[in-house]
MDTraj code that builds the backbone (N, CA, C; nanometers):
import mdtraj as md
import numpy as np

residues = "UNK UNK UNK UNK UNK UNK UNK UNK UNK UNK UNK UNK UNK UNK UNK UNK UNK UNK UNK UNK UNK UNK UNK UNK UNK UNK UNK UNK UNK UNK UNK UNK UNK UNK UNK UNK UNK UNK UNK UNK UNK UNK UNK UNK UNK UNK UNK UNK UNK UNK UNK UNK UNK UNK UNK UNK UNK UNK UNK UNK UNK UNK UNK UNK UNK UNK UNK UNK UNK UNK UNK UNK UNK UNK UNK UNK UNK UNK UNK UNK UNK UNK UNK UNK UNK UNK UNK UNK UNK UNK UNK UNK UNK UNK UNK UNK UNK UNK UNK UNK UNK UNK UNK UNK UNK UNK UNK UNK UNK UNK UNK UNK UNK UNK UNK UNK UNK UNK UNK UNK UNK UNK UNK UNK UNK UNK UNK UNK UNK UNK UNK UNK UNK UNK UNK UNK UNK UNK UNK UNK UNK UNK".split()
xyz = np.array([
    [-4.6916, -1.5817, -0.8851],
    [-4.6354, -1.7093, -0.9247],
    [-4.4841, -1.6947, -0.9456],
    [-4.4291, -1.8168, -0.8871],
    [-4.2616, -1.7817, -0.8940],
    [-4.2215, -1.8577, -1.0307],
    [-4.1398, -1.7372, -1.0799],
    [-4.0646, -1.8114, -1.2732],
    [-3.9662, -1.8897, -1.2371],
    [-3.9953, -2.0331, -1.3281],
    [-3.8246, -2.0956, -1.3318],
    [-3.7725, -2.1013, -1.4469],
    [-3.6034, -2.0878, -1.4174],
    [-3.5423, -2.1162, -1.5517],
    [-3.5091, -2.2398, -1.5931],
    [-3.4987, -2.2520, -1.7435],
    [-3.4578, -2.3498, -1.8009],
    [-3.3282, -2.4028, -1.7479],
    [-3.2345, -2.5651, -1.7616],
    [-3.1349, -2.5782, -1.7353],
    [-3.0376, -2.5404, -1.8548],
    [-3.1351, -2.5081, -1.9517],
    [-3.0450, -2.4491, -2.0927],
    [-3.0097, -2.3046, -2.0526],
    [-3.0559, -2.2387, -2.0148],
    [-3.0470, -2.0772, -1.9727],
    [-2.8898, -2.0624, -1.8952],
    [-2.9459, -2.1787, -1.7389],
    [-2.7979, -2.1526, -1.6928],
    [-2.7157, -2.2192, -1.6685],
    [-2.6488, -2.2768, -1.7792],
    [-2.5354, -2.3527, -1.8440],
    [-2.5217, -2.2695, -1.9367],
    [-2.5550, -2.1573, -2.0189],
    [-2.4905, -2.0866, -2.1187],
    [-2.4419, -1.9524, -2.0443],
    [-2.5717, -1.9136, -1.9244],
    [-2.5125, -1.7843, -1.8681],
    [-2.3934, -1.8324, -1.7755],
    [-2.3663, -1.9761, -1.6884],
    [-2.2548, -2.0170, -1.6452],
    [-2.0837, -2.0149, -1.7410],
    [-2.1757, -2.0610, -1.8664],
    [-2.0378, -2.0828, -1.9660],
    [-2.0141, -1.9587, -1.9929],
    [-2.0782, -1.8604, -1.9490],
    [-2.0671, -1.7097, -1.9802],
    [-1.9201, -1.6037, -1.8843],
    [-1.9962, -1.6768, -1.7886],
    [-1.9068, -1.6544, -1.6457],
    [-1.7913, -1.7247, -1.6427],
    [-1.7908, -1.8108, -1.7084],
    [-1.6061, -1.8769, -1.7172],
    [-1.5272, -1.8444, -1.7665],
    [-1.6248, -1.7690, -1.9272],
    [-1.5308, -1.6929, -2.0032],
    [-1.4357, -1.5633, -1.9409],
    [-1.5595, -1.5005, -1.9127],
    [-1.5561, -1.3989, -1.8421],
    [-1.4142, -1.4266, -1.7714],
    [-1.4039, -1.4633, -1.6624],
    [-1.3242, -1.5056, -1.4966],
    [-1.1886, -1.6047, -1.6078],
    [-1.1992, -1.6759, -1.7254],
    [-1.0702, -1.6884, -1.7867],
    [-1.0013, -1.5906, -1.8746],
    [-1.0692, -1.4860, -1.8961],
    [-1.0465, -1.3325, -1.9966],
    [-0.9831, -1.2593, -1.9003],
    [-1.0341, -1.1979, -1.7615],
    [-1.0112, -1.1367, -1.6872],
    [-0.9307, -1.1830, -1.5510],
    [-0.9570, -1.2961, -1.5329],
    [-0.9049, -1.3422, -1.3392],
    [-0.9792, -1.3245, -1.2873],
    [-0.9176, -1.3111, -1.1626],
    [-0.9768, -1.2629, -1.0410],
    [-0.8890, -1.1150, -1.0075],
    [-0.9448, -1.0460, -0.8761],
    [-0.8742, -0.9498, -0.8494],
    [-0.9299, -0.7936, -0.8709],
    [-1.0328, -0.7799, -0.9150],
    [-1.0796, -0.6856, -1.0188],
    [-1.2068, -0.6225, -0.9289],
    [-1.2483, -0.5007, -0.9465],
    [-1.3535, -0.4636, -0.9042],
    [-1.5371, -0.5627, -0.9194],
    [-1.6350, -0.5563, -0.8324],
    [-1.7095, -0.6029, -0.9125],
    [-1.7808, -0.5764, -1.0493],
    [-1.7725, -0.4592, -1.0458],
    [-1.8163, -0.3706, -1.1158],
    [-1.7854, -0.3889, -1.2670],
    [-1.6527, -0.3986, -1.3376],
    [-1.5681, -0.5022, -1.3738],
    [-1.6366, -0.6336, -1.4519],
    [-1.6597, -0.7173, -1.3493],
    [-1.7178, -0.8399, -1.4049],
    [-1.8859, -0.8207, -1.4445],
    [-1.9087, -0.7242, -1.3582],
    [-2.0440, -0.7308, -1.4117],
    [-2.0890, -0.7052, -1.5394],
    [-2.0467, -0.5884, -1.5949],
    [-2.0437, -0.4972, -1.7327],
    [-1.9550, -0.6487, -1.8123],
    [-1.8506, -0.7209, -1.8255],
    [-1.7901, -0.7957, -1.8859],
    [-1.8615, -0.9178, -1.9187],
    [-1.9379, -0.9571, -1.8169],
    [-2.0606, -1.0459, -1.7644],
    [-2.1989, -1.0248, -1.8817],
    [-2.2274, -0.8871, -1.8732],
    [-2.3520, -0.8640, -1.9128],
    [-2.3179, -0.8429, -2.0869],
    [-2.2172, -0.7590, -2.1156],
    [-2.1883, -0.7969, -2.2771],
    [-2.1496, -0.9414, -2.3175],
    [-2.0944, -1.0069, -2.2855],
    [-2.0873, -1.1649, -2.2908],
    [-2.2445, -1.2567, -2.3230],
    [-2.3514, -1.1825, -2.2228],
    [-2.4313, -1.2832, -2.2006],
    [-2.5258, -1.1726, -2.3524],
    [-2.5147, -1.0665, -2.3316],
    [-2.6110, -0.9664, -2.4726],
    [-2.5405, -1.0844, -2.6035],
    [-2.3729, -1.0832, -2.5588],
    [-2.3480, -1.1450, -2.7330],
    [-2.4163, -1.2684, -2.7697],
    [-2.4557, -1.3564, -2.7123],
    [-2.5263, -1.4432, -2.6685],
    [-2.6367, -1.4690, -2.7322],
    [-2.6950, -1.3387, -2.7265],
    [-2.8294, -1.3087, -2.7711],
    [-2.9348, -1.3168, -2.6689],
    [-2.9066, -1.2626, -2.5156],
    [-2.9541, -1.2852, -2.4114],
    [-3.0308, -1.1331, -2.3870],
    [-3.1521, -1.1138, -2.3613],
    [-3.1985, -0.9908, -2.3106],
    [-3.1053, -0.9949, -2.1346],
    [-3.0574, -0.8841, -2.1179],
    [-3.0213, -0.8782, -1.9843],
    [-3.0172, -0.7311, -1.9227],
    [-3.0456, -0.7227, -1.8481],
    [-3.0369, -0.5942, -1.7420],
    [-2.9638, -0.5979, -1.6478],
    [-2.8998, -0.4783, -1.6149],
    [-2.7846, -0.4647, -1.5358],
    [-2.8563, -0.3173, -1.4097],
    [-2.7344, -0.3991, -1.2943],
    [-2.8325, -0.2767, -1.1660],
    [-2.9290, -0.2068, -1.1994],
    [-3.0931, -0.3077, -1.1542],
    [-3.1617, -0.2929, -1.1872],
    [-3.2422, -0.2535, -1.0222],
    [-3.2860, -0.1054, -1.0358],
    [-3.3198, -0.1097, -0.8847],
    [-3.4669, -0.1421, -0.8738],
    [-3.5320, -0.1799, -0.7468],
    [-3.6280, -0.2142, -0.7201],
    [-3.6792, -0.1572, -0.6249],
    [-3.8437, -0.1240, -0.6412],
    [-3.8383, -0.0117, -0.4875],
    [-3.8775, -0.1578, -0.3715],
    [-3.9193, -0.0754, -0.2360],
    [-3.9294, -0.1482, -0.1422],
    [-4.0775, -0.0789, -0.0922],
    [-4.1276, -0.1718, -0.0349],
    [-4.2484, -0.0638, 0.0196],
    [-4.2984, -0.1455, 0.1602],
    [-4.3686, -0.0682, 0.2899],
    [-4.3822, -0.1330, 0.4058],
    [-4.4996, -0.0592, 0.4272],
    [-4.6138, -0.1803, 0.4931],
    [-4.7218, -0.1375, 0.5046],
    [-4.7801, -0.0714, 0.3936],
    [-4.7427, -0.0932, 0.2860],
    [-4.8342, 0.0132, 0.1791],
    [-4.7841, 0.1239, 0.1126],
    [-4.6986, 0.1401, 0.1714],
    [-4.5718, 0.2615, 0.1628],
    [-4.4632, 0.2546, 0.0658],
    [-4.4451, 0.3237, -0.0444],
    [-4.3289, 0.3639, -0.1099],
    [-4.2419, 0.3782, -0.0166],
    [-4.1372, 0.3129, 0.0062],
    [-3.9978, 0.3253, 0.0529],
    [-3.8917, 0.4116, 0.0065],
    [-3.9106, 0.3909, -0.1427],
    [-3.8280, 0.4242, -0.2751],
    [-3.7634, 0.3299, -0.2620],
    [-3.6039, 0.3616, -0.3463],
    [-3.5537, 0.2282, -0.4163],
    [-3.5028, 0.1620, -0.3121],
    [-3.5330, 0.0427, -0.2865],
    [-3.4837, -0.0099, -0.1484],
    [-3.3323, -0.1370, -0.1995],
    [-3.3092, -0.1804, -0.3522],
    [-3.1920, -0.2444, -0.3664],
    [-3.2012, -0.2359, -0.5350],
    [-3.0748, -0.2767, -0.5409],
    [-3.0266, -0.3165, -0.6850],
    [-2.9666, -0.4522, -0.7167],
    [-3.0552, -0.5140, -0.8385],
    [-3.0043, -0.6269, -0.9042],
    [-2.9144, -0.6506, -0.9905],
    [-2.7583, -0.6934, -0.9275],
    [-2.6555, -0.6652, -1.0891],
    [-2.6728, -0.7113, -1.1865],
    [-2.7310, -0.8029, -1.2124],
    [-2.7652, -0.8959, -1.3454],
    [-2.8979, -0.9634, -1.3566],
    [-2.9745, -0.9107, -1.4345],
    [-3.1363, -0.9695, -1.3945],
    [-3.1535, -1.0227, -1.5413],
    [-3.1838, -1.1570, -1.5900],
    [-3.2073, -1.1988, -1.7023],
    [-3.3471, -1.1729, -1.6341],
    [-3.4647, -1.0825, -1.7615],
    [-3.5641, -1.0667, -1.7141],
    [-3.6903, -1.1828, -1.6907],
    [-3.7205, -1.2126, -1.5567],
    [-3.7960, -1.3060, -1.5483],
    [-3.7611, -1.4528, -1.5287],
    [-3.6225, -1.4694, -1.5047],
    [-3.5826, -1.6011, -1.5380],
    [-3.4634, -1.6221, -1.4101],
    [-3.3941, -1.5237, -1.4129],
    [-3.2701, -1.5418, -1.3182],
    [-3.2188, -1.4571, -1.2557],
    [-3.1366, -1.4210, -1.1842],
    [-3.0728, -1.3236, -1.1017],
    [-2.9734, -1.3518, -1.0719],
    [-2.8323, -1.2807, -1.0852],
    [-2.7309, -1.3033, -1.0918],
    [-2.6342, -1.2229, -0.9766],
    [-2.5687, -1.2168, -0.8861],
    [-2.5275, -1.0966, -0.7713],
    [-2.3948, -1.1307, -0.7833],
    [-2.2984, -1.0359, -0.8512],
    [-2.1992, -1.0802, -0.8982],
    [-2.0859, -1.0386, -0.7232],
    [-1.9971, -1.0812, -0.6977],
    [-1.9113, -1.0772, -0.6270],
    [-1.7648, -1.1175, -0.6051],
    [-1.6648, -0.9997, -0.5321],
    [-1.5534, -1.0524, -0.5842],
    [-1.4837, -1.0021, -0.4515],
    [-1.5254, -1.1159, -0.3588],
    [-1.4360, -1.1198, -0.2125],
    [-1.3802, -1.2459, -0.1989],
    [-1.3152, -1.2608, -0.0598],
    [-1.2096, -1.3450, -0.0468],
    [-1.3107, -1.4943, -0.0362],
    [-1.4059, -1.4822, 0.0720],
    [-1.5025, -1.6302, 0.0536],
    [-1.6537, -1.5484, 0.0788],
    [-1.7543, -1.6539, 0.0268],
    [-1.8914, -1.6071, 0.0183],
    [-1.9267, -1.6317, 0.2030],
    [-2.0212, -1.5149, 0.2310],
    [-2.0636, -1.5192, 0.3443],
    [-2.2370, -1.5392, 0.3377],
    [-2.2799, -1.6254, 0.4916],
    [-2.4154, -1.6422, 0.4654],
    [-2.4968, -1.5089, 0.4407],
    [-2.4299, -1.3864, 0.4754],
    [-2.5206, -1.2671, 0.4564],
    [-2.5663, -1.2338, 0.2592],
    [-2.4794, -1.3122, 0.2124],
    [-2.4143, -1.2808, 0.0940],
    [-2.5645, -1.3774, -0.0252],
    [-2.5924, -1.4762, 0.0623],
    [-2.7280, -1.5927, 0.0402],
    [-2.8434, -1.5210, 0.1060],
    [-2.8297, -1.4562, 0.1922],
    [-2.9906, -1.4368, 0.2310],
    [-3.0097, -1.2698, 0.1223],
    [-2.9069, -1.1977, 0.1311],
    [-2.9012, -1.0811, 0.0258],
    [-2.9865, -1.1193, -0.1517],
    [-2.9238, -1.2031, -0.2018],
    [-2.9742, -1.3110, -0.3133],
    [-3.1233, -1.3369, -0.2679],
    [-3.2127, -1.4189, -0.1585],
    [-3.2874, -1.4811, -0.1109],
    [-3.4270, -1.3682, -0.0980],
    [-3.3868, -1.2356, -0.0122],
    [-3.4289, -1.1265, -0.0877],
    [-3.5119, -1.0857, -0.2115],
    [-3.3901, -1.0539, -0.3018],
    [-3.3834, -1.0097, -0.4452],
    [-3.5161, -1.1133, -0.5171],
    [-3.4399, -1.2675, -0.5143],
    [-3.5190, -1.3672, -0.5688],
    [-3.7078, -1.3531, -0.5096],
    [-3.7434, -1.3419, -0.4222],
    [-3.8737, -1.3309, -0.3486],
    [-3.9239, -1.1724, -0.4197],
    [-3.8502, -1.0554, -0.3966],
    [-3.8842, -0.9501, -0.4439],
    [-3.9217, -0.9705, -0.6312],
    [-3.8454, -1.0096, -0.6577],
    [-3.8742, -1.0310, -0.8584],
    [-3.9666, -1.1520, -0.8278],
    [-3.9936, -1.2017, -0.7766],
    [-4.0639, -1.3242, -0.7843],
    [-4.0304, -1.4261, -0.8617],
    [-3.8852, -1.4290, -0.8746],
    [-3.8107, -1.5591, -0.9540],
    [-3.7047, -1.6649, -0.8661],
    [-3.7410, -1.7970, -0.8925],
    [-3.6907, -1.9066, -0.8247],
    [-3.5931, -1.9139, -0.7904],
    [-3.4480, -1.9147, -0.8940],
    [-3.2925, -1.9578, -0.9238],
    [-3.2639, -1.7716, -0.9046],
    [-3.1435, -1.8384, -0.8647],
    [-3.0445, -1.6971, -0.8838],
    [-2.8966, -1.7310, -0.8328],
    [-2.7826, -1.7243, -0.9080],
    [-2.6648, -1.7583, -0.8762],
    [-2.5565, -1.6344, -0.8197],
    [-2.4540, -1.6570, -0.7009],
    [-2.4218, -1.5879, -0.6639],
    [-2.2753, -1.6184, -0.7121],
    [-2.2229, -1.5149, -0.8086],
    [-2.1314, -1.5552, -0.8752],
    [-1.9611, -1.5103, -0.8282],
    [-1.8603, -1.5092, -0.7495],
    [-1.7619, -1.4669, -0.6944],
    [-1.6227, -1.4497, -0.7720],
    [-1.5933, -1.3524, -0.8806],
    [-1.4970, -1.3870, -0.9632],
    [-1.3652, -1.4156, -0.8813],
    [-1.3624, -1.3706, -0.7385],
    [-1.2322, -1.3427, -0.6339],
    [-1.1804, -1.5066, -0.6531],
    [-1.1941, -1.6239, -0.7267],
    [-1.1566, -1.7504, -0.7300],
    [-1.0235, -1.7650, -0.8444],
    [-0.9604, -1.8887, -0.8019],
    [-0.9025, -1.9204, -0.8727],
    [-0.9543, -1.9942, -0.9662],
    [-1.0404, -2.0462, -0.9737],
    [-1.0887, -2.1286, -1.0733],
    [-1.2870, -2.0720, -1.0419],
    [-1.3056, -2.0719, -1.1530],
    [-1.4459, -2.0098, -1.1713],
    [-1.5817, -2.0775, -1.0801],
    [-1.5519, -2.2130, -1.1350],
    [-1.6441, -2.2975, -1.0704],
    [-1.6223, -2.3187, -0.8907],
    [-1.5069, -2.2496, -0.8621],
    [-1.5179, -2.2447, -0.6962],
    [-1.5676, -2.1090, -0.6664],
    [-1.6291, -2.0494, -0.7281],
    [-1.7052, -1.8967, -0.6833],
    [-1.8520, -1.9076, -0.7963],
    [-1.8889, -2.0545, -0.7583],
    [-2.0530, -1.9809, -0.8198],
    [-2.1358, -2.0862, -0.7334],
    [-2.2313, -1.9777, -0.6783],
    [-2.3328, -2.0519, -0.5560],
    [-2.4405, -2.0504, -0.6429],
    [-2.5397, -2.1404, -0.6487],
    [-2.6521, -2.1616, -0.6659],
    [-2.7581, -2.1210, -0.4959],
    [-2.8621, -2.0786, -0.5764],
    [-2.9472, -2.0269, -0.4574],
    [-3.1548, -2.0138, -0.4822],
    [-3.2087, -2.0763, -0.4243],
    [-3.2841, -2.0559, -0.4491],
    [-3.3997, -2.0837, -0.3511],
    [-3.5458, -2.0606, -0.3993],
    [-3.6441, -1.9768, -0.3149],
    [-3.6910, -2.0998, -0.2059],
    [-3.6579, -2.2181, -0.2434],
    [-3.7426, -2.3134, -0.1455],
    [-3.6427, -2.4063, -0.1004],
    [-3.6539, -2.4043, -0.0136],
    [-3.5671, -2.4684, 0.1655],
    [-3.5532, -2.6016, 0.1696],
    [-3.4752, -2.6716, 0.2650],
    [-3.4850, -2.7492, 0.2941],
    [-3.5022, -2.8058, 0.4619],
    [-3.5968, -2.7823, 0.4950],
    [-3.6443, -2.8067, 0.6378],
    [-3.5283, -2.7881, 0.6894],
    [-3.5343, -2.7066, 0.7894],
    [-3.4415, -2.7071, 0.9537],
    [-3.2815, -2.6720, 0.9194],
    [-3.2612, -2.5447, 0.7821],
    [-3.1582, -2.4662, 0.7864],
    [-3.1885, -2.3915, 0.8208],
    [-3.1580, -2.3580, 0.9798],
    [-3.1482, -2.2227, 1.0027],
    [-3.1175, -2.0805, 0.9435],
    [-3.0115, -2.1064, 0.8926],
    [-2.9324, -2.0278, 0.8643],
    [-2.9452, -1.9234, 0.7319],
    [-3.0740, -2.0314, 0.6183],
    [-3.1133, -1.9698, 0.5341],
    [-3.2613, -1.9711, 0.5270],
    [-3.3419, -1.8916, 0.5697],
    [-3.4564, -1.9075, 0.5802],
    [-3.5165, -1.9150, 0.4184],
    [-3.5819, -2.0084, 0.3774],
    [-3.6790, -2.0273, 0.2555],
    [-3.5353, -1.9970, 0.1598],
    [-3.4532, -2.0401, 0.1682],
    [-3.3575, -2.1108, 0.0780],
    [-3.3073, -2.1910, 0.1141],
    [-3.2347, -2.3085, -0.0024],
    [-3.1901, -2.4174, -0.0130],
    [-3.0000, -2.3659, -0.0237],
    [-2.9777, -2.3053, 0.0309],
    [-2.8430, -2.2726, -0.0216],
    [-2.7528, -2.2905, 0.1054],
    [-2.6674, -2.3396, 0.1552],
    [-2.6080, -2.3270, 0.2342],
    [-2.4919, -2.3064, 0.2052],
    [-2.3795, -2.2334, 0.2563],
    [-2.2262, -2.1331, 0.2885],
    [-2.1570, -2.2532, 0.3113],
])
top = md.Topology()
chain = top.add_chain()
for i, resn in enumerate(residues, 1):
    res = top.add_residue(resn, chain, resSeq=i)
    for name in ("N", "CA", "C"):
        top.add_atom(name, md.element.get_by_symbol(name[0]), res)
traj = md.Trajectory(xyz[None], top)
């Protein structure tokens, strides 16, 4: 069964990310925002996990760890923090992934590389809207 989050959840982890991206800028490693990201959202009083790997398995098969989640509110959201010049569709189906693997709905793809915060945060999630190619079983389009 796929988890959804509340709209209370992410409007506080968003107001989280503004702080964040008005404390710091842009310009910065991701690495950076993530750790800045994830104490922000703990002060909060938020359980959160940070690169959280996940194995992969085919046919039945341990793969081992096949990816890592930078920001996983457990059960609720997924967060893939990023800090390039513009978001690419590889950048949504990467997210699209993650979200199907945890088996959770929402997951925002957050880009501190902006001048203003709210032009680097994608919303993304597990169910489509007929005849986008481009994102299979997401609603997110680039």
């Amino acid at each position: 069964m796929v988890k959804e989050c509340d709209p209370e959840l992410i409007d506080r982890v968003l107001t989280a990310a503004t702080v964040v991206h008005r404390e710091l800028g842009p310009g910065l490693f991701e690495s950076v925002y993530e750790q800045a990201l994830a104490l922000e959202l703990r002060a909060a009083g938020m359980v959160v996990l940070t690169q959280v790997g996940l194995p992969v398995s085919y046919r039945g098969t341990d793969l081992g760890l096949g990816f890592r989640v930078d920001v996983l509110v457990p059960d609720k959201l997924i967060l893939e923090i990023k800090s390039v010049r513009q978001l690419e569709a590889i950048h949504v189906t990467q997210l699209l992934t993650y979200l199907r693997c945890c088996a959770i709905q929402t997951g925002f793809i957050l880009n501190f590389n902006c001048r203003l915060m709210r032009d680097g945060i994608k919303r993304v999630t597990l169910f489509s809207e007929p005849g986008d190619p481009r994102v299979p079983r997401g609603n997110s389009s680039i």
